[in-house]
MARMARFI-574776 format. One record per residue: x, y, z of N, C-alpha, C, O in turn; residue in three letters. Coordinates in Angstrom, 2 decimals. Layout:
BEGIN
pt n.px: X n.py: Y n.pz: Z ca.px: X ca.py: Y ca.pz: Z c.px: X c.py: Y c.pz: Z o.px: X o.py: Y o.pz: Z residuo: Ala
...
REM end
This chain:
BEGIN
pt n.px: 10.99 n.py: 9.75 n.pz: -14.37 ca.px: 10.14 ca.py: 10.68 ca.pz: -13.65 c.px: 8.72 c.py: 10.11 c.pz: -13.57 o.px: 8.22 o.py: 9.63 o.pz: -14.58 residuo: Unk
pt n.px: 8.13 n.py: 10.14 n.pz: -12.55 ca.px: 6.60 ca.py: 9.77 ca.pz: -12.41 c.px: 5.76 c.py: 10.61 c.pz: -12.34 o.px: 5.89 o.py: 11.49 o.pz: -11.50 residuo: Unk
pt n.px: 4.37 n.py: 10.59 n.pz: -13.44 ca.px: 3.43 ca.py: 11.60 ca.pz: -13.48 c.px: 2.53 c.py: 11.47 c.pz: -12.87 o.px: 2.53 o.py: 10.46 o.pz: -12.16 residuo: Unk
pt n.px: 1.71 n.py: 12.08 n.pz: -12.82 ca.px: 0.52 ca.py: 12.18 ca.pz: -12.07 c.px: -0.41 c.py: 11.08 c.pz: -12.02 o.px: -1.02 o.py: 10.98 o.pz: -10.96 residuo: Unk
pt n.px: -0.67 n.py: 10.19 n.pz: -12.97 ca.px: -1.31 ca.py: 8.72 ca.pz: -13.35 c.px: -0.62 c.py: 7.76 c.pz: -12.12 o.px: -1.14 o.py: 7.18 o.pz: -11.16 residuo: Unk
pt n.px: 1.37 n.py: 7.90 n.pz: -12.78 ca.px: 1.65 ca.py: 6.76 ca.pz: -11.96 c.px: 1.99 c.py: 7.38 c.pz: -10.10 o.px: 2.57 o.py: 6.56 o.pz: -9.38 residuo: Unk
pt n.px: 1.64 n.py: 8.66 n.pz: -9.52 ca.px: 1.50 ca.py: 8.93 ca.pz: -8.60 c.px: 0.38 c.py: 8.21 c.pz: -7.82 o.px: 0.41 o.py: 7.58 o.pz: -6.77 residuo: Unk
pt n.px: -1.03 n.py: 8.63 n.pz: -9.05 ca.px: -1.86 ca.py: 8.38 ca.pz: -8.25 c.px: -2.47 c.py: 6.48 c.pz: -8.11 o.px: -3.32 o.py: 5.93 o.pz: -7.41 residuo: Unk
pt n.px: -1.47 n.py: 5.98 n.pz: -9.19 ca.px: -1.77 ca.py: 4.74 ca.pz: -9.26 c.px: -0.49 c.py: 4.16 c.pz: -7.82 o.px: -0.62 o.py: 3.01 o.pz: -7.40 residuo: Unk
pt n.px: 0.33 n.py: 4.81 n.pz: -7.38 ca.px: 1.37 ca.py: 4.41 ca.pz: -5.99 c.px: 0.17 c.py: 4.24 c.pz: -5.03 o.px: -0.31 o.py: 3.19 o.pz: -4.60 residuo: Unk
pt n.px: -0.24 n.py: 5.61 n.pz: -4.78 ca.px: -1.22 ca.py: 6.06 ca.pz: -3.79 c.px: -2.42 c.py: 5.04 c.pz: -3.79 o.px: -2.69 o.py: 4.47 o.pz: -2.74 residuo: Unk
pt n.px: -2.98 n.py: 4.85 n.pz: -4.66 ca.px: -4.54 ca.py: 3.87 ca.pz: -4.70 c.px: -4.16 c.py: 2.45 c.pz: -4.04 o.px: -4.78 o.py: 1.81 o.pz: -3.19 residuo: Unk
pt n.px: -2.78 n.py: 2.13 n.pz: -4.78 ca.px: -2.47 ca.py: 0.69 ca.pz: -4.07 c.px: -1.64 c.py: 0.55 c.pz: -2.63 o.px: -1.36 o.py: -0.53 o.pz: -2.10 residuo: Unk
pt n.px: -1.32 n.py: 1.83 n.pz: -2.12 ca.px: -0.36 ca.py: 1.97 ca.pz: -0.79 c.px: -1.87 c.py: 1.98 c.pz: -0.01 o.px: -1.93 o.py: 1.36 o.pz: 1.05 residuo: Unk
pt n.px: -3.15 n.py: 2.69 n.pz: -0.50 ca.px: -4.39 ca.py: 3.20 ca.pz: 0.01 c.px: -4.96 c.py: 1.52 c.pz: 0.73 o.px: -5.27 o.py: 1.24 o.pz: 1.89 residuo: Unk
pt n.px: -4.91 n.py: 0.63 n.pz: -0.56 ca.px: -5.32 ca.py: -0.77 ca.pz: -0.62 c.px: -5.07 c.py: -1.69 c.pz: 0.72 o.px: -5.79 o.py: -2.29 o.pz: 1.52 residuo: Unk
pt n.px: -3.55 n.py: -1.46 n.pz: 0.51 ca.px: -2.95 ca.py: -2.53 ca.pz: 1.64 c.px: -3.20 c.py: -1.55 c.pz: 2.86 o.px: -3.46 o.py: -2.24 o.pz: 3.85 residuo: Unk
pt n.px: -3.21 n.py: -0.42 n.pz: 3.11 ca.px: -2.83 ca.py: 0.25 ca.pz: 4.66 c.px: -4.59 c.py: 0.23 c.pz: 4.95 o.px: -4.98 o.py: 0.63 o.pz: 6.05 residuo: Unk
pt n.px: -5.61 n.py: -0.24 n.pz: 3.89 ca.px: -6.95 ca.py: -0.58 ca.pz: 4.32 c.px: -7.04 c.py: -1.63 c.pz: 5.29 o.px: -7.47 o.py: -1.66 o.pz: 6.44 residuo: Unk
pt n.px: -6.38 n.py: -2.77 n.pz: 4.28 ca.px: -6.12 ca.py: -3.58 ca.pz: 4.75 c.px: -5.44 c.py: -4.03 c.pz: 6.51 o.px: -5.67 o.py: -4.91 o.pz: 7.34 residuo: Unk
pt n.px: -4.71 n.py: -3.08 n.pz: 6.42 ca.px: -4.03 ca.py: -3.10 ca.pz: 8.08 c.px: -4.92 c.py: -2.48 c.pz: 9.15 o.px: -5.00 o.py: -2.91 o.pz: 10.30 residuo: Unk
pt n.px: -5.64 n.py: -1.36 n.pz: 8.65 ca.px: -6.35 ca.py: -0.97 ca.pz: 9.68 c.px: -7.59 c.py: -1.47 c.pz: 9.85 o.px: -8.13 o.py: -0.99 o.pz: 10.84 residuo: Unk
pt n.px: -8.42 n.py: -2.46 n.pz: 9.12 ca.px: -9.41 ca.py: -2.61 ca.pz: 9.14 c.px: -9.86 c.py: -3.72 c.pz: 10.56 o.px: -10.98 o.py: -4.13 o.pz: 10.86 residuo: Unk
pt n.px: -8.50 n.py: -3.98 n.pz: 11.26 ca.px: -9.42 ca.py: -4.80 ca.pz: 12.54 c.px: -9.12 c.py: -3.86 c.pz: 13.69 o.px: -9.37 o.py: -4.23 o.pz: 14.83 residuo: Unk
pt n.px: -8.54 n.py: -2.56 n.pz: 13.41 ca.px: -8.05 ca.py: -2.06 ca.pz: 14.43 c.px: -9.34 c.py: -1.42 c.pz: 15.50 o.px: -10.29 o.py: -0.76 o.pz: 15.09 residuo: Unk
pt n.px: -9.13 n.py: -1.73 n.pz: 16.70 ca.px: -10.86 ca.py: -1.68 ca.pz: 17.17 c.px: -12.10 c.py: -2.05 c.pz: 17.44 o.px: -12.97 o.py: -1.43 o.pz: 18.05 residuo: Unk
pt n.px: -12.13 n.py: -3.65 n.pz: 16.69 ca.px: -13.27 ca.py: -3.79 ca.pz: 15.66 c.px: -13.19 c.py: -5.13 c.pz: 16.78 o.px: -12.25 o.py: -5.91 o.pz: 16.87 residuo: Unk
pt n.px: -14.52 n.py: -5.16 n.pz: 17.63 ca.px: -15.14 ca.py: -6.05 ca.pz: 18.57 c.px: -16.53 c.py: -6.89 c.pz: 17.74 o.px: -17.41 o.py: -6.19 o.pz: 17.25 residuo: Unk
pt n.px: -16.60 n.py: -8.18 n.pz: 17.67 ca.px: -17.33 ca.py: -9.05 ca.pz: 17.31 c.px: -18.89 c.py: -9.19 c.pz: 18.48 o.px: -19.08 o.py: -8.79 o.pz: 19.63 residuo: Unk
pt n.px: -19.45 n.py: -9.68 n.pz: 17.86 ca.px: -20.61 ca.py: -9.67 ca.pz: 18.72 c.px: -20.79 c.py: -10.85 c.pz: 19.79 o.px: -21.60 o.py: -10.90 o.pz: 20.71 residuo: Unk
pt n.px: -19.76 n.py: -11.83 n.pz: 19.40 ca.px: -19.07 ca.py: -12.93 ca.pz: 20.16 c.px: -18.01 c.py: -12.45 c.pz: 21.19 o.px: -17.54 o.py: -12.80 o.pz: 22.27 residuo: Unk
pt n.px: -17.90 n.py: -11.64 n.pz: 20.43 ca.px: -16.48 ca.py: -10.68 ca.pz: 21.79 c.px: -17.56 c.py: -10.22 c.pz: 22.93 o.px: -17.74 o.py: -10.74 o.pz: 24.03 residuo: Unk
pt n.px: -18.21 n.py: -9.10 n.pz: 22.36 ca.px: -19.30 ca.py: -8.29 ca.pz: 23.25 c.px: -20.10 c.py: -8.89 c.pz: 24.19 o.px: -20.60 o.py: -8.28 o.pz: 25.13 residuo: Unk
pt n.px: -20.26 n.py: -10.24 n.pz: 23.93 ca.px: -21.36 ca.py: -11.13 ca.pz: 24.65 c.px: -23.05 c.py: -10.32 c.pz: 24.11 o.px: -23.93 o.py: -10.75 o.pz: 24.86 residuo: Unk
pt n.px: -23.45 n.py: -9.60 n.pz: 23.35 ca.px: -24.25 ca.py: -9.11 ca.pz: 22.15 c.px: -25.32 c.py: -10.51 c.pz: 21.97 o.px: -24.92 o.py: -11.67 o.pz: 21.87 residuo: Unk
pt n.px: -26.78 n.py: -10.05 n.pz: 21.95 ca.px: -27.33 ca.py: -11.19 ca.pz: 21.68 c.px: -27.40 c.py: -10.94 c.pz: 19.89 o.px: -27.38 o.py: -9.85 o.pz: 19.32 residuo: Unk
pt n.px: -27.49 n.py: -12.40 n.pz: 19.19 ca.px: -27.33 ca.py: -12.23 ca.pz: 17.39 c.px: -28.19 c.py: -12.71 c.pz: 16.97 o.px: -28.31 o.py: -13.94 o.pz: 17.06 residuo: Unk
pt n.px: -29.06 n.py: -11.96 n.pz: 16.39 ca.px: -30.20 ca.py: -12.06 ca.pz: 16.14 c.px: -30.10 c.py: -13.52 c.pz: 14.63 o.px: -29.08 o.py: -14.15 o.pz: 14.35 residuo: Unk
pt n.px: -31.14 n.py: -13.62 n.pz: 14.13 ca.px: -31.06 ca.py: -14.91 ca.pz: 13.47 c.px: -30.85 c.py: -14.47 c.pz: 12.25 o.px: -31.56 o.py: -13.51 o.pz: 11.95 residuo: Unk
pt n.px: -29.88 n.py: -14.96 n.pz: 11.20 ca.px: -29.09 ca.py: -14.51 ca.pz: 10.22 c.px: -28.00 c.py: -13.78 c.pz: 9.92 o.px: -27.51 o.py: -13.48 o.pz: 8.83 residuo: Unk
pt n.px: -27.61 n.py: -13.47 n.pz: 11.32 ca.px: -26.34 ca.py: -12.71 ca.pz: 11.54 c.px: -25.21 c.py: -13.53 c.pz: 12.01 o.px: -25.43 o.py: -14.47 o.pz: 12.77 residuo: Unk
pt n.px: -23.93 n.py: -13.25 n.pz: 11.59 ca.px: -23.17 ca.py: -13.67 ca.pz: 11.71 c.px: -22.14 c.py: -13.31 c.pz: 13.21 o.px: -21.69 o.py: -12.18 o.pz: 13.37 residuo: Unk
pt n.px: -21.95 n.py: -14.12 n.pz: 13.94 ca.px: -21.56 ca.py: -13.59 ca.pz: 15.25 c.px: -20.37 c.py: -13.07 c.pz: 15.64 o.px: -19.85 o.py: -12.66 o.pz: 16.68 residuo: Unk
pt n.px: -19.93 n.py: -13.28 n.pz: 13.78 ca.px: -18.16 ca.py: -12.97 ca.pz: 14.04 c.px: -18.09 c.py: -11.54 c.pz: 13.40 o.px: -17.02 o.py: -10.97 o.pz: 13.17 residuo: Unk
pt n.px: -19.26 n.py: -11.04 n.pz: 13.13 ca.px: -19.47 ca.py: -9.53 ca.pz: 12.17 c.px: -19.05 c.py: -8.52 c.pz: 13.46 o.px: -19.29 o.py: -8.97 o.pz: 14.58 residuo: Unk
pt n.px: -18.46 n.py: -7.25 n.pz: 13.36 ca.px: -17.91 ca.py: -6.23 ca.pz: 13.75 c.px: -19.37 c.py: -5.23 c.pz: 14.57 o.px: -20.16 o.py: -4.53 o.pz: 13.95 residuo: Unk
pt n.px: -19.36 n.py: -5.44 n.pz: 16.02 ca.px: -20.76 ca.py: -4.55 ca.pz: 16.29 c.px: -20.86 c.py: -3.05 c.pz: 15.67 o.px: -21.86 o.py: -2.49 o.pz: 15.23 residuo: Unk
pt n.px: -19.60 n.py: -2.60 n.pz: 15.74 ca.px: -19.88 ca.py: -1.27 ca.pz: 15.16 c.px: -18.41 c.py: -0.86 c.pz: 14.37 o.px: -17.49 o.py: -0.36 o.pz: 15.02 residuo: Unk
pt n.px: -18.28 n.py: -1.11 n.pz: 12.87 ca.px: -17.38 ca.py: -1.23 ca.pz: 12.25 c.px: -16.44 c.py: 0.16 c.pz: 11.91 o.px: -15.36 o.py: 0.16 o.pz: 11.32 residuo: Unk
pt n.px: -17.07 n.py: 1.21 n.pz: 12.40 ca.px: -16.28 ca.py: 2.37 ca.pz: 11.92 c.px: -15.62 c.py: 2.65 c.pz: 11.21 o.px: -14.56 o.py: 3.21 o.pz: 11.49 residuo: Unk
pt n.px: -16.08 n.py: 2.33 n.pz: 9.81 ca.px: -15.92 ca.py: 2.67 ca.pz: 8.32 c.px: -14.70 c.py: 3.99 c.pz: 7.97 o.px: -13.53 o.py: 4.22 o.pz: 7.65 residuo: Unk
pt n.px: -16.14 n.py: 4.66 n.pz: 8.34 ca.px: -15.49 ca.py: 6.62 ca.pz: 7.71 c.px: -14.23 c.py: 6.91 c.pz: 8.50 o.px: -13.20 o.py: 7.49 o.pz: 8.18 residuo: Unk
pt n.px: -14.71 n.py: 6.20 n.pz: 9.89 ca.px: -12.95 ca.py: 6.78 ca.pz: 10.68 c.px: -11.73 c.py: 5.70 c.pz: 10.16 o.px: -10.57 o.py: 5.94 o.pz: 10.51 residuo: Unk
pt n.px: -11.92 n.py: 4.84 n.pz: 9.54 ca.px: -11.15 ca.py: 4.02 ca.pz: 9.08 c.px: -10.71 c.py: 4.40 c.pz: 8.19 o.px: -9.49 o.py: 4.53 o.pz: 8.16 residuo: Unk
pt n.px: -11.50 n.py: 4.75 n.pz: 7.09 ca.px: -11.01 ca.py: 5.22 ca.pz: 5.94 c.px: -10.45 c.py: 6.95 c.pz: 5.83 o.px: -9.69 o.py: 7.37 o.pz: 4.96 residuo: Unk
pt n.px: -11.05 n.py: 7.80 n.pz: 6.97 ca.px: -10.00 ca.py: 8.68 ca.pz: 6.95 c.px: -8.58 c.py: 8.40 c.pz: 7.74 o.px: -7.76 o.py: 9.28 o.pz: 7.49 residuo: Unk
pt n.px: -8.13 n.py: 7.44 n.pz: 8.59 ca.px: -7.04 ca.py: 6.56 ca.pz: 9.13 c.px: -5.97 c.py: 6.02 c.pz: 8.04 o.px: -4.74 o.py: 6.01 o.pz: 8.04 residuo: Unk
pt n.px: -7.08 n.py: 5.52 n.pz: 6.97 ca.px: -5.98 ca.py: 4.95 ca.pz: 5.89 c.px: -5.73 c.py: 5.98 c.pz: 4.87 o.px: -4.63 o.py: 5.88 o.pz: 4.33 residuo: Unk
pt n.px: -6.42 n.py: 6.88 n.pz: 4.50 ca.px: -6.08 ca.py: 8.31 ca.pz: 3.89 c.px: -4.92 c.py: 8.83 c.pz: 4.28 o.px: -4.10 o.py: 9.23 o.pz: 3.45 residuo: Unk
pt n.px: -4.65 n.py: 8.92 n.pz: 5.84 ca.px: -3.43 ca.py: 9.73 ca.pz: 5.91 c.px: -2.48 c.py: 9.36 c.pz: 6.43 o.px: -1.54 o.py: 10.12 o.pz: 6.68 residuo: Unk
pt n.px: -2.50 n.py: 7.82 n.pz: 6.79 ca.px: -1.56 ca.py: 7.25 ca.pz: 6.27 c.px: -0.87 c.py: 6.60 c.pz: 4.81 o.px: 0.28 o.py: 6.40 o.pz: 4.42 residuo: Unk
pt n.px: -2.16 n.py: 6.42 n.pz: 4.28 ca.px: -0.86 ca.py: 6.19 ca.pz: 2.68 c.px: -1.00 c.py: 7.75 c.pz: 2.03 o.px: -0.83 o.py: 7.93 o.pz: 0.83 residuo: Unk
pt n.px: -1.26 n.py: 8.56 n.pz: 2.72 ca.px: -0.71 ca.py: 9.85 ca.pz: 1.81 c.px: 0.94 c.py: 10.18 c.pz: 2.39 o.px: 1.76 o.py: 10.79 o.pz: 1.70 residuo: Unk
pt n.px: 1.22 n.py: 9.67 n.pz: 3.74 ca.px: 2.63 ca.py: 10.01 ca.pz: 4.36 c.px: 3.31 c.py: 8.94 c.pz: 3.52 o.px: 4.01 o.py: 9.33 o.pz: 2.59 residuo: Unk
pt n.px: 3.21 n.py: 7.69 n.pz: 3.73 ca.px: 4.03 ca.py: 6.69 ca.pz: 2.74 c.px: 3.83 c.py: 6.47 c.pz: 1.30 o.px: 4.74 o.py: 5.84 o.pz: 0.76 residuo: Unk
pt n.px: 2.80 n.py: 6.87 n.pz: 0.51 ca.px: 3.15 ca.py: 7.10 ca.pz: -0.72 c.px: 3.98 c.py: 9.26 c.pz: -1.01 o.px: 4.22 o.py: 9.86 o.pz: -2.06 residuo: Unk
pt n.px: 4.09 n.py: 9.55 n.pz: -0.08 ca.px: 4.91 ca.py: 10.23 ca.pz: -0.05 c.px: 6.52 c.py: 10.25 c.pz: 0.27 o.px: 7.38 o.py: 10.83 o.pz: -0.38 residuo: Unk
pt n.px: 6.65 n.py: 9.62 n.pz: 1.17 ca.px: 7.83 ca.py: 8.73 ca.pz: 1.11 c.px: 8.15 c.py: 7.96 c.pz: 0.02 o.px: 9.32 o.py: 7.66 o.pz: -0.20 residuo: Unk
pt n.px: 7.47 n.py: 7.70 n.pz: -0.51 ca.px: 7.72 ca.py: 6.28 ca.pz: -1.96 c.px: 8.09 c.py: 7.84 c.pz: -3.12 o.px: 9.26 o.py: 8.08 o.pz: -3.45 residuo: Unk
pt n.px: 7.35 n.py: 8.40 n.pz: -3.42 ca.px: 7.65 ca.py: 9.54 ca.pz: -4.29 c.px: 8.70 c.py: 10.05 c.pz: -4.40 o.px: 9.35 o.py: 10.13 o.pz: -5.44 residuo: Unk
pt n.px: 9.17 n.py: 10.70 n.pz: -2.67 ca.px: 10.25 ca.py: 10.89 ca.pz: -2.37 c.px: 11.57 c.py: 10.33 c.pz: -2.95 o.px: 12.38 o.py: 11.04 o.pz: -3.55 residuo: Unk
pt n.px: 11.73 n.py: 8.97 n.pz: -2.70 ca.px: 12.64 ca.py: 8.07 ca.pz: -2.84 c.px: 12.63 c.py: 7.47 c.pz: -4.54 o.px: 13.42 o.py: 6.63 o.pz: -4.96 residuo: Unk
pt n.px: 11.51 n.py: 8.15 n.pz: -5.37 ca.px: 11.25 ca.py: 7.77 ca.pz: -6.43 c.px: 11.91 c.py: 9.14 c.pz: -7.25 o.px: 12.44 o.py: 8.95 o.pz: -8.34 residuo: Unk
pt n.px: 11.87 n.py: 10.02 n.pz: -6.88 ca.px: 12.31 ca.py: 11.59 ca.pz: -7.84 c.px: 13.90 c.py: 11.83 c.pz: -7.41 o.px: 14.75 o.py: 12.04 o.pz: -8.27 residuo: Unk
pt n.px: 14.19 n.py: 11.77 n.pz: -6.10 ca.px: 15.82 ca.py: 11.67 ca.pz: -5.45 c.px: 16.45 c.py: 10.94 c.pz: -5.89 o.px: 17.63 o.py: 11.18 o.pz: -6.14 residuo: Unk
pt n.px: 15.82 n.py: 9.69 n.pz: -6.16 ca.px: 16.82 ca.py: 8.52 ca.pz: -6.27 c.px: 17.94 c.py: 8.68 c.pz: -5.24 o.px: 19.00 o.py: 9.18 o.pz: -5.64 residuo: Unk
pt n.px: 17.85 n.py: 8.41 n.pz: -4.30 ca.px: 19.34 ca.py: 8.66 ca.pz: -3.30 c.px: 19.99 c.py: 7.19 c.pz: -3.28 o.px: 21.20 o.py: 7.05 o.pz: -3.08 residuo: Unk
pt n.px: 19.17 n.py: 6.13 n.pz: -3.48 ca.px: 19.96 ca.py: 4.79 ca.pz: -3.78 c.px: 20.31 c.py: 4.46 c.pz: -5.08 o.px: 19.46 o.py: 4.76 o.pz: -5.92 residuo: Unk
pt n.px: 21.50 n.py: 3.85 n.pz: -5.56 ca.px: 21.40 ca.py: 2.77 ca.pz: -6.81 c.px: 21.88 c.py: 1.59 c.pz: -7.19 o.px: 22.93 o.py: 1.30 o.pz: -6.61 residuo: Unk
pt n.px: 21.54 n.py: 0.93 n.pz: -7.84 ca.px: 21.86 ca.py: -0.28 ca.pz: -8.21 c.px: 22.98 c.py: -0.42 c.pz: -8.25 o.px: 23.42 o.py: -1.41 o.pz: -7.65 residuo: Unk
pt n.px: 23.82 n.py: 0.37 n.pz: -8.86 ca.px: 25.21 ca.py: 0.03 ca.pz: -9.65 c.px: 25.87 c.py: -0.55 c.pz: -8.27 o.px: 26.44 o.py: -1.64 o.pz: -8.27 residuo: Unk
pt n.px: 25.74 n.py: 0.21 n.pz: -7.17 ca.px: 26.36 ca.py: -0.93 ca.pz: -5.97 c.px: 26.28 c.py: -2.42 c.pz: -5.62 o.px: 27.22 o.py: -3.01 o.pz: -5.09 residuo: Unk
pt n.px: 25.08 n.py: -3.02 n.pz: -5.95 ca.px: 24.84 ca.py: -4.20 ca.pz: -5.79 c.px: 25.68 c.py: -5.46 c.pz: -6.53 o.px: 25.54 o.py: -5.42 o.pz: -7.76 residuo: Unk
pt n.px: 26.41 n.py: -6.43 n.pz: -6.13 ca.px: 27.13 ca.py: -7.37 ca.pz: -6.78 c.px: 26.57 c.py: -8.07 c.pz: -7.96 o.px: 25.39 o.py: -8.35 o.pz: -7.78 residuo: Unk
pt n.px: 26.96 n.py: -8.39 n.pz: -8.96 ca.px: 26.22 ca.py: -9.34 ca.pz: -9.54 c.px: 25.07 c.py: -9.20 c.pz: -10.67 o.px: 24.53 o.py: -9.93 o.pz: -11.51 residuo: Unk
pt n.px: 24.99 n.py: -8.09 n.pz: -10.30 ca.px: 24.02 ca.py: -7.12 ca.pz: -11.69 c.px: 24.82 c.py: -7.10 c.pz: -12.68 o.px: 26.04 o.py: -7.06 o.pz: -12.56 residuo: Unk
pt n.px: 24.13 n.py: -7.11 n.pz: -13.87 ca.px: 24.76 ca.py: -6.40 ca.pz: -15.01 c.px: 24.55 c.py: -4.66 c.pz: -14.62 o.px: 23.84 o.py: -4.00 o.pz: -13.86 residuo: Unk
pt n.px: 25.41 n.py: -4.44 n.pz: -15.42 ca.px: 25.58 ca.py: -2.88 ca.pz: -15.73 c.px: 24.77 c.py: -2.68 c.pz: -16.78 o.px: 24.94 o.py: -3.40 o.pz: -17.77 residuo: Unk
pt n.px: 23.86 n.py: -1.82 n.pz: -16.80 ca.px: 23.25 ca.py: -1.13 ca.pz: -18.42 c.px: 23.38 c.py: 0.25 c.pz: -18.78 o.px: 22.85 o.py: 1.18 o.pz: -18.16 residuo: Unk
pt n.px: 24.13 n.py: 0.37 n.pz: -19.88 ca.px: 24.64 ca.py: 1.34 ca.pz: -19.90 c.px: 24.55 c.py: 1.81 c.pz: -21.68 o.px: 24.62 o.py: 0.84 o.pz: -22.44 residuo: Unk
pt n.px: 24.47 n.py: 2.56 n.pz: -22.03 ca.px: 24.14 ca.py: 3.31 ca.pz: -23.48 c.px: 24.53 c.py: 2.33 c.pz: -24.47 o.px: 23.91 o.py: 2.31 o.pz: -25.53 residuo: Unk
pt n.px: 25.32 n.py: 1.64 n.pz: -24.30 ca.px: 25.83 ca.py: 0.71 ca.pz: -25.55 c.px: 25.43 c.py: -0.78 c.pz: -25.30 o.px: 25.69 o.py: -1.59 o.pz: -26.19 residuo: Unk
pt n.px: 24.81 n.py: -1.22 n.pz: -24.12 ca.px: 24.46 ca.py: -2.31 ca.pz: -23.98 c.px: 23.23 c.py: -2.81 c.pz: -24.91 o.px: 23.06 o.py: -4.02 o.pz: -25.06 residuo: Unk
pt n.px: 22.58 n.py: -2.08 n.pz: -25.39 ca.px: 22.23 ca.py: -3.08 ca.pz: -26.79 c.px: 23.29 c.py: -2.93 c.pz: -28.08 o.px: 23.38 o.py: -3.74 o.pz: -29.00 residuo: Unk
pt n.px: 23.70 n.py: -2.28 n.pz: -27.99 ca.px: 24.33 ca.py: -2.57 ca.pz: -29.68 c.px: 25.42 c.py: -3.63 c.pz: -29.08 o.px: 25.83 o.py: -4.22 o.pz: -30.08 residuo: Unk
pt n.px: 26.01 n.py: -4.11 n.pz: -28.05 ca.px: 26.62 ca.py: -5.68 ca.pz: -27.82 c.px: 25.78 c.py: -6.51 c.pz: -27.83 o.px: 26.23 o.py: -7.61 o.pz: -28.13 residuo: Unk
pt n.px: 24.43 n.py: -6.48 n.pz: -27.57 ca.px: 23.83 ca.py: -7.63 ca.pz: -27.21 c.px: 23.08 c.py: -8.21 c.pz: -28.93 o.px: 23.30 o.py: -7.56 o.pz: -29.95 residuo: Unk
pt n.px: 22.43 n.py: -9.19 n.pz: -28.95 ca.px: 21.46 ca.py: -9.80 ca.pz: -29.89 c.px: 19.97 c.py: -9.66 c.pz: -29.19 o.px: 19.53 o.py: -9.99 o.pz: -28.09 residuo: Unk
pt n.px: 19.48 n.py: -9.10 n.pz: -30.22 ca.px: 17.85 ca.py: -9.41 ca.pz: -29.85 c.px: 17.49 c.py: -8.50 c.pz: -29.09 o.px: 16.41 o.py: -8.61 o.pz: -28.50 residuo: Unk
pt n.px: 18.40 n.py: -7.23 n.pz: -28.90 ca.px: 17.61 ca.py: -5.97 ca.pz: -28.09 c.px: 16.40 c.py: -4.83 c.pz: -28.89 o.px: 15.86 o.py: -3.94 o.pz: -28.24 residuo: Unk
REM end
């Protein structure tokens, strides 16, 4: 079962990467714009980066997919035991083994 820690530790890092995806969405260079750049600026910087709408963008999207992840984390509707080639672990698998 996952508590509230490891909920909100899903969420912070689903938050991370879906930052990550949205952060060029939009986002025109001052080299794009034809923008004159003043001296010390970098021409590949974002004219107008739209932060707050970004970050409410990635808010509600990793609140739908770390909801999905939750989902699929409390259901369990998949399991292992199907997969070839696994061991099985099962209540007595340490008292066969050494060194558990």
């Amino acid at each position: 079962m996952i508590n509230i820690v490891g909920g909100a530790a899903i969420y912070l890092i689903v938050w991370a990467l879906v930052l990550f995806v949205v952060l060029p969405w939009g986002t025109h260079s001052h080299a794009e714009t034809g923008d004159t750049v003043e001296r010390g600026t970098e021409p590949g910087a974002p004219v107008r980066p739209m932060m707050w709408r970004k970050a409410f963008i990635t808010t509600i999207i990793a609140a739908v997919i770390t909801t999905g992840i939750m989902y699929l984390l409390i259901t369990r509707p998949f399991t292992m035991s199907g997969v070839p080639g696994l061991p099985t672990f099962d209540a007595n698998y340490c008292n066969n083994q050494k060194g558990c």
